[in-house]
DOFI-102847 format. One record per residue (C-alpha): residue in one letter; x, y, z. Coordinates in steps of 0.05 Angstrom, whole numbers. Layout:
% residues N
- lumlum, u, v, w
- A, X, Y, Z $
...
% end
This chain:
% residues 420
- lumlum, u, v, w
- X, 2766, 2261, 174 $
- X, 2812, 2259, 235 $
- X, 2748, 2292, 278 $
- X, 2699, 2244, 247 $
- X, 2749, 2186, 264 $
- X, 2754, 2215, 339 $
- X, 2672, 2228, 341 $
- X, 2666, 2153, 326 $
- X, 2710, 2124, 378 $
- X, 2679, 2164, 439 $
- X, 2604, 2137, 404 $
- X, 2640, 2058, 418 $
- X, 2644, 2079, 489 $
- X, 2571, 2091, 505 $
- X, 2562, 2014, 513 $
- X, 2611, 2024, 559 $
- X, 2575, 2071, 602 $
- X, 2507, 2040, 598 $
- X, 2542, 1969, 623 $
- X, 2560, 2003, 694 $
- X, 2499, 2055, 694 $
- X, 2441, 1999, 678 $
- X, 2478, 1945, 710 $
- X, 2520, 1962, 768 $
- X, 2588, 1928, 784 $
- X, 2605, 1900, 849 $
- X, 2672, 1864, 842 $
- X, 2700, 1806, 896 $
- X, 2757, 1825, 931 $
- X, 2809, 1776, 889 $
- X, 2781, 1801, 829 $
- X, 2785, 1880, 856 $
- X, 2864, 1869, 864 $
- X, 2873, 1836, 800 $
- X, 2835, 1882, 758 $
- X, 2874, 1937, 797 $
- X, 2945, 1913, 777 $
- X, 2917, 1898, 708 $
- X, 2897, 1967, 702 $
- X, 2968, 1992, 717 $
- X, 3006, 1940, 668 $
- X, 2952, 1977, 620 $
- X, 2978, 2033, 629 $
- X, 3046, 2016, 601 $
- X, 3022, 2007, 528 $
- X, 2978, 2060, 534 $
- X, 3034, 2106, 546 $
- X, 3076, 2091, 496 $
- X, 3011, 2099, 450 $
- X, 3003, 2173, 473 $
- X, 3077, 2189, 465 $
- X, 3061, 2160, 387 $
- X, 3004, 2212, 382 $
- X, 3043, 2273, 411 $
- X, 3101, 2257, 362 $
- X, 3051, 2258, 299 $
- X, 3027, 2325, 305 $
- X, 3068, 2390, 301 $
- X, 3036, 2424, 360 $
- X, 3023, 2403, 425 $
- X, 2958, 2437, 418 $
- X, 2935, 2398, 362 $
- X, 2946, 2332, 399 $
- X, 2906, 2343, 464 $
- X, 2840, 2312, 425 $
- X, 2862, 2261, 389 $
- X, 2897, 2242, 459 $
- X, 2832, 2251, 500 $
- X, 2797, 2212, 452 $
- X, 2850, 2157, 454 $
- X, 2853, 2149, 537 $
- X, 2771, 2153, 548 $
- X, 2766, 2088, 492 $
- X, 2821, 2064, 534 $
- X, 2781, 2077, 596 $
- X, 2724, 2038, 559 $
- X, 2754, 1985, 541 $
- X, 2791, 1961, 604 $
- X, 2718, 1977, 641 $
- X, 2681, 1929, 594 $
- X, 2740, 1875, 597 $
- X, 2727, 1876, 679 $
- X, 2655, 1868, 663 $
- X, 2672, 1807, 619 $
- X, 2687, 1771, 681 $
- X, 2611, 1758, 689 $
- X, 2602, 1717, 631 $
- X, 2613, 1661, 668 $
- X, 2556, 1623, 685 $
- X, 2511, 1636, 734 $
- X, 2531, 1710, 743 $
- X, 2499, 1742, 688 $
- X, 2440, 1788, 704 $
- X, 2417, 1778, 644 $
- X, 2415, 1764, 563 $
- X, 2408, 1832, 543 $
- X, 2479, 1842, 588 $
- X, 2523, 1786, 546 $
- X, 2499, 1827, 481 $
- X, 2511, 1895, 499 $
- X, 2575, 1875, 533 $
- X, 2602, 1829, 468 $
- X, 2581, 1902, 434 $
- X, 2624, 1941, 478 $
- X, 2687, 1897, 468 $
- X, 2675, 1898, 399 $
- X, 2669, 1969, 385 $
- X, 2725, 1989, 437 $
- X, 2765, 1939, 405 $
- X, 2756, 1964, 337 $
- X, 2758, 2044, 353 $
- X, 2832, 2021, 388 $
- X, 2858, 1987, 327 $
- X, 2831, 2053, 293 $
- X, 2866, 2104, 326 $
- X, 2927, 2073, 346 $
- X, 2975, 2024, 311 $
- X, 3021, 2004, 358 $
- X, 2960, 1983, 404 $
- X, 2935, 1951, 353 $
- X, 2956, 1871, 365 $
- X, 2968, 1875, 434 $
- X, 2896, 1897, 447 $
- X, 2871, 1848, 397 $
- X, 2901, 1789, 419 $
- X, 2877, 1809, 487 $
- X, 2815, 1826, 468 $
- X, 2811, 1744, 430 $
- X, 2837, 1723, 495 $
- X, 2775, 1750, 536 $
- X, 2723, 1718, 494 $
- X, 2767, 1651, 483 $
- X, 2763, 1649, 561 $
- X, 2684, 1667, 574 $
- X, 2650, 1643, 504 $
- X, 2627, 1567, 495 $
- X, 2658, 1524, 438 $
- X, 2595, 1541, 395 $
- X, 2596, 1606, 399 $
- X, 2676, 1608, 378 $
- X, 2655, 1562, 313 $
- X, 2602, 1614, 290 $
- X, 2636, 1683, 309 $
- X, 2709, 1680, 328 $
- X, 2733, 1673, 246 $
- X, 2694, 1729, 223 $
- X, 2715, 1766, 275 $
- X, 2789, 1755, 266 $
- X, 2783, 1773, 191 $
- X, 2750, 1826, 217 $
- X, 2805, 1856, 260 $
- X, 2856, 1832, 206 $
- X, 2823, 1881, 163 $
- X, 2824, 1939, 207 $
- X, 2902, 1936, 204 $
- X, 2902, 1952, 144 $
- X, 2862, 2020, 145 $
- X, 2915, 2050, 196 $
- X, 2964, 2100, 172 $
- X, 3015, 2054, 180 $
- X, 3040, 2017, 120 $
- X, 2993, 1962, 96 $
- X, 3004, 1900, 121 $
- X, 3026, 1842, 62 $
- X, 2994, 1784, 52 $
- X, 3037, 1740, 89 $
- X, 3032, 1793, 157 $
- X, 2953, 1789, 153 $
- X, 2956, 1710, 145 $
- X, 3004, 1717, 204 $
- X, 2963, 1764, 253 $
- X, 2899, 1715, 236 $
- X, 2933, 1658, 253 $
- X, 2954, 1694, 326 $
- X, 2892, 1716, 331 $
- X, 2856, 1653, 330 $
- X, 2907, 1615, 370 $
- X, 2904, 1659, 421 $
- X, 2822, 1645, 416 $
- X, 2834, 1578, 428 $
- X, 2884, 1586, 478 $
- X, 2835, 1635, 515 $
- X, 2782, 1568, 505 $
- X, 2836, 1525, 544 $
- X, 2834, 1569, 600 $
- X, 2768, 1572, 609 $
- X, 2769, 1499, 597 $
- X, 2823, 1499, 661 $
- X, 2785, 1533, 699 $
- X, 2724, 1490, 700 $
- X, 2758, 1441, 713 $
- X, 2780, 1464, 772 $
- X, 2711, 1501, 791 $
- X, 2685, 1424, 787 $
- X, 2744, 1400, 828 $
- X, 2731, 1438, 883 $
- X, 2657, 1427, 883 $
- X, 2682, 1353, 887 $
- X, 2717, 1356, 941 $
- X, 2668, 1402, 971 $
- X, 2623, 1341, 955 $
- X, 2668, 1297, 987 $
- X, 2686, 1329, 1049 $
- X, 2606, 1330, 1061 $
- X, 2593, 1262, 1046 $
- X, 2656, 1247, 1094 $
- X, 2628, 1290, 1146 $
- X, 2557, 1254, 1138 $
- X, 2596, 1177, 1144 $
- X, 2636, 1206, 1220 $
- X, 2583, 1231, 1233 $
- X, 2530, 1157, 1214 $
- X, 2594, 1121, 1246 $
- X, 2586, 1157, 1314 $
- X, 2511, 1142, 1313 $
- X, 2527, 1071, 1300 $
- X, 2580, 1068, 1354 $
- X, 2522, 1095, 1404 $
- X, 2480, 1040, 1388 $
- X, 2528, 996, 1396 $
- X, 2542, 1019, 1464 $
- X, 2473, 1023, 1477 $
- X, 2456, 946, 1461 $
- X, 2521, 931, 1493 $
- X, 2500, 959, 1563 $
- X, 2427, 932, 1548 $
- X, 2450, 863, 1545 $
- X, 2506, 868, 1601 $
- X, 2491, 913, 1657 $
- X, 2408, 905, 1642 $
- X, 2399, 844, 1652 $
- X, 2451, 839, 1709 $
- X, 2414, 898, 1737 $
- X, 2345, 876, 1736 $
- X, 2358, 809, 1762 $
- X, 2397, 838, 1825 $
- X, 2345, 885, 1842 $
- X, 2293, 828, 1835 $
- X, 2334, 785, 1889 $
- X, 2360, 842, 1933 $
- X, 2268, 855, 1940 $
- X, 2266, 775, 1962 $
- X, 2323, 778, 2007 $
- X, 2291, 830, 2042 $
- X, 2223, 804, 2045 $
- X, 2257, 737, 2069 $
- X, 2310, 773, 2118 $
- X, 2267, 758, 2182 $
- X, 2238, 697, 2165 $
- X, 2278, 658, 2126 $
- X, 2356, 699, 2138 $
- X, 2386, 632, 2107 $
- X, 2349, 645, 2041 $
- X, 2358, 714, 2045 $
- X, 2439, 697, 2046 $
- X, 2435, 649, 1991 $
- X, 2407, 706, 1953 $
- X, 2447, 761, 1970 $
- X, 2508, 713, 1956 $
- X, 2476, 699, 1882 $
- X, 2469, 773, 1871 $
- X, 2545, 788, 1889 $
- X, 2559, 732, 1850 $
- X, 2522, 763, 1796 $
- X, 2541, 829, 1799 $
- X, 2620, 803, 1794 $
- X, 2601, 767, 1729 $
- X, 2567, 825, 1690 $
- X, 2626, 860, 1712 $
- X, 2667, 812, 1679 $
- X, 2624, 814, 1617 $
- X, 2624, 892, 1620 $
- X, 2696, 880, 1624 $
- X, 2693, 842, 1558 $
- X, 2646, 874, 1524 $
- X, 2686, 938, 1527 $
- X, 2745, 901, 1501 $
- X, 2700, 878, 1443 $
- X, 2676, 945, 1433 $
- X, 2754, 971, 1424 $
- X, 2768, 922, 1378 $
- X, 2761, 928, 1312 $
- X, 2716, 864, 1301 $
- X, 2666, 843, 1343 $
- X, 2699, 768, 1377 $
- X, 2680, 715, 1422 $
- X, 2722, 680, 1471 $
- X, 2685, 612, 1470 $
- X, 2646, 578, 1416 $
- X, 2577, 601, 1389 $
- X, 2555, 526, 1418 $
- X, 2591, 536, 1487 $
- X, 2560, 608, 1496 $
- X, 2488, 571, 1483 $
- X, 2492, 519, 1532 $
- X, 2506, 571, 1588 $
- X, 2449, 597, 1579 $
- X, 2414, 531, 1600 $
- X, 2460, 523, 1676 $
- X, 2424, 586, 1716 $
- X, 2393, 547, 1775 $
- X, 2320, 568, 1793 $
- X, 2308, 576, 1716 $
- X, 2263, 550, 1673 $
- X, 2284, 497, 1633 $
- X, 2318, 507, 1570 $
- X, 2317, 451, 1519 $
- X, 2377, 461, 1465 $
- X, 2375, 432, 1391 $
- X, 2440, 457, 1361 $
- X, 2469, 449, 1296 $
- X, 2535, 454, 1269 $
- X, 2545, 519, 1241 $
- X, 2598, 555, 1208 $
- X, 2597, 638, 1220 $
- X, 2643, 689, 1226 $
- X, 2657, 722, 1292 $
- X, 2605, 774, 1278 $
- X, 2552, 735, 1269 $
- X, 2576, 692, 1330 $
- X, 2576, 762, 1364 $
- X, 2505, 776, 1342 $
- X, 2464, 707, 1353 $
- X, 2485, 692, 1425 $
- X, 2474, 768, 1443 $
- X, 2402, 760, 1411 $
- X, 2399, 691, 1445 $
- X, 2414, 723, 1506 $
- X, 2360, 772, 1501 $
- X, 2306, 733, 1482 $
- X, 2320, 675, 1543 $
- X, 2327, 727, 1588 $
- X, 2254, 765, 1567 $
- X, 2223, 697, 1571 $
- X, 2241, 687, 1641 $
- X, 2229, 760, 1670 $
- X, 2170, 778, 1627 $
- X, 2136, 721, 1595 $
- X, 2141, 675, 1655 $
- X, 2163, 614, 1612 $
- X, 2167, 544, 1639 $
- X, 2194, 519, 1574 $
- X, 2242, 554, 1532 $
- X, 2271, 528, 1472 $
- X, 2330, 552, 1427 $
- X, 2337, 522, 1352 $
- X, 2400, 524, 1314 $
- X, 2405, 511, 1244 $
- X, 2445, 523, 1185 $
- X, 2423, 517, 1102 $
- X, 2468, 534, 1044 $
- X, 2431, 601, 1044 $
- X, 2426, 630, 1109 $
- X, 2442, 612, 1185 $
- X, 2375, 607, 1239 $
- X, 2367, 621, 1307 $
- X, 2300, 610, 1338 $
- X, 2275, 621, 1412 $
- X, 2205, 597, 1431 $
- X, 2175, 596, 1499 $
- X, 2105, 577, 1530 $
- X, 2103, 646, 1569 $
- X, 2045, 688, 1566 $
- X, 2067, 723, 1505 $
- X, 2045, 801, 1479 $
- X, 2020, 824, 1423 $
- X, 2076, 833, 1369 $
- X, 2037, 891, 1337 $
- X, 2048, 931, 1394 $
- X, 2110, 992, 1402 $
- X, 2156, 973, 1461 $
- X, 2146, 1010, 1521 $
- X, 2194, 1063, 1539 $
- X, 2259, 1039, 1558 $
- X, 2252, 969, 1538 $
- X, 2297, 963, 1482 $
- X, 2313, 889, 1475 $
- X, 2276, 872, 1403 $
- X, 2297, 938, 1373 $
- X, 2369, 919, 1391 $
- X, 2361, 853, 1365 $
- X, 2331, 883, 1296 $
- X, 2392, 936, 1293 $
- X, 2442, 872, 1301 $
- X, 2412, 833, 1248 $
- X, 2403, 889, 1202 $
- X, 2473, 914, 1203 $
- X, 2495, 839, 1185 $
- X, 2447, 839, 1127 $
- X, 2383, 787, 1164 $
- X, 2323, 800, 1194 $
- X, 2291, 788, 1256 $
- X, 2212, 750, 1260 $
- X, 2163, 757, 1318 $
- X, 2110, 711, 1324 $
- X, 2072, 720, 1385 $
- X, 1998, 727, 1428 $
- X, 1972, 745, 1487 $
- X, 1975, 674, 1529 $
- X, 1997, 639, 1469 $
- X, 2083, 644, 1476 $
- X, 2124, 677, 1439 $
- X, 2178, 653, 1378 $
- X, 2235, 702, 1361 $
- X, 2270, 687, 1300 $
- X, 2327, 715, 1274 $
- X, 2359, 692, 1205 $
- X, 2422, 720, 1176 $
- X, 2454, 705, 1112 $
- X, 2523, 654, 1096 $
- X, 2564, 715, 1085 $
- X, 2569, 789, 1118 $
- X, 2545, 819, 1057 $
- X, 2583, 902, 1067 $
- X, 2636, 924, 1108 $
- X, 2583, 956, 1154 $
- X, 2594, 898, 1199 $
- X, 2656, 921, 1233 $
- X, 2616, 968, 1271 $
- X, 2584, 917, 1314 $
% end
């Protein structure tokens, strides 16, 4: 009976065996140092379990099978709970691995409480532990009862003396509770699993808004520049070429301009000044009014004429920020490019939305057209309004002017703004 019993328990580790020979291990290195100090606190019990089975027999002789038998299902069983480890999702190779694994606990489990009593609830509580941890709820409302009673029952078939009713009610209820316990820590760790992949989540997301703020703070530069040092540029280079065209013949115009183009050169320093003060800040500001700003743009002398029709309007200093640079844009194309005689900026203000408009009689392109290289006034105007929640409208033809219009709503409508 005792030989039969012993055949039996080395058949429950074959499972065992075909788990690492069909589908081989390959453990992380956390998991490799806690299966290895695991495997020593193992070998505690498992000790005190082989004393147990020397004691029972007469002759040492007598005992070395029984004890052979008893170490390889211990050997099984301890292999199949490190395998258990890849119930988890997404680490099973496949379905045909959860069953003959769940076999393989089972039958180690069992051939244990067989041929060993005092191993017999610390390996079955560990053994409900294992599958409380790696088994979904449904599966622990079909199986985890039967198998408790199950267990419960093999108790009683040891030598020892049979269990009452009160110890079996006893063991089930351990048994299960440490199920469910084994279900909260799988529970735990999910929920940290999914807290991590948060803030995995998170730290992406953050990395993707540095690095969308950085792109924005380049464009800001970029229009900044554009609209200070371009068009201070542009128009020094065009008077430094007539001053010295006009250098032998005319030297007196030739000083007037050179004097308009130091002049000129000290205020877009001054407004490159600002500008990078504005661009420190952390909101865009003007130092004059929106209306102030607009009538400058009328004094130049040797400009075309530039009729104002102004409303009062009410904007915040973004917008402010915004409309006078686009203003300042668009007067400043009409005179180098288009060739205006007339230009005309519009004010206006509705309970919906605040208007700018600048028309001139220049010779005017066609709108359809990409810029050239370069030229990035209207694309800077577009990124302005868009940021602030408008949008910008072209109307223009080849000899028939141009009107630039740029609309932007009562209110900033996201914090995007502060990056103008």
């Amino acid at each position: 009976m005792e030989a039969l019993r012993s055949g039996w328990a080395l058949a429950a580790c074959l499972p065992a065996l075909l788990l690492f020979w069909r589908w081989p291990c390959q453990l992380e290195p956390f998991r490799r140092t806690f299966w290895q100090r695991g495997a020593l606190l193992a070998l505690i019990p498992l000790g005190i379990a082989s004393v147990q089975v020397v004691q029972t027999r007469a002759d040492f002789a007598l005992a070395w099978w029984p004890l052979l038998t008893l170490w390889a299902v211990a050997a099984g069983y301890v292999l199949t709970l490190i395998r258990t480890d890849d119930l988890d999702a997404g680490r099973l190779p496949s379905k045909a691995f959860e069953w003959v694994l769940l076999t393989s606990l089972l039958l180690t489990t069992a051939a244990l409480l067989l041929l060993s009593p005092s191993l017999q609830f610390f390996v079955a509580v560990t053994t409900m532990l294992f599958l409380g941890m790696h088994q979904p709820l449904s599966w622990h409302q079909r199986y985890t009862l039967p198998i408790v009673a199950v267990f419960v029952w093999l108790f009683s078939l040891t030598p020892s003396p049979s269990p009452s009713l009160l110890d079996a009610l006893s063991n089930a209820a351990g048994l299960t509770m440490t199920a469910v316990f084994g279900f909260l820590l799988r529970r735990s760790r999910q929920l940290v699993e999914e807290l991590e992949a948060a803030n995995t989540q998170l730290a992406l997301h953050a990395a993707q808004a540095e690095e969308l703020a950085v792109l924005r703070e380049r464009s800001r530069l970029a229009r900044e520049l554009h609209d200070t040092l371009g068009h201070a540029l542009t128009t020094i280079t065009v008077q430094l070429e007539a001053a010295e065209l006009s250098l032998e013949r005319r030297p007196d115009k030739a000083r007037t301009l050179l004097t308009q183009s130091r002049e000129l050169s000290r205020a877009a320093t001054s407004e490159l000044r600002l500008s990078l003060s504005d661009l420190r800040s952390e909101s865009a500001s003007t130092t004059q009014p929106l209306s102030v700003q607009l009538n400058a743009l009328a004094q130049p002398e040797g400009s075309p004429a530039v009729q104002l029709d102004l409303s009062e309007v009410q904007l915040s200093p973004q917008q402010e920020h915004a409309l006078i640079r686009i203003a300042s844009e668009a007067v400043q194309n009409a005179r180098r490019h288009a060739h205006a005689q007339q230009i005309r900026v519009e004010l206006c203000q509705t309970s919906h939305h605040t208007q700018l408009s600048v028309s001139d009689d220049g010779q005017g392109f066609d709108a359809r057209e990409l810029a050239a290289p370069g030229h990035y006034g209207l694309t800077g105007m577009r990124e302005r309004l868009v940021l602030l929640g408008g949008q910008l409208e072209i109307h223009s033809s080849p000899g028939g002017g141009t009107r630039i219009v740029a609309r932007l709503p009562r209110s900033i409508p996201s914090p995007q703004a502060a990056s103008l």
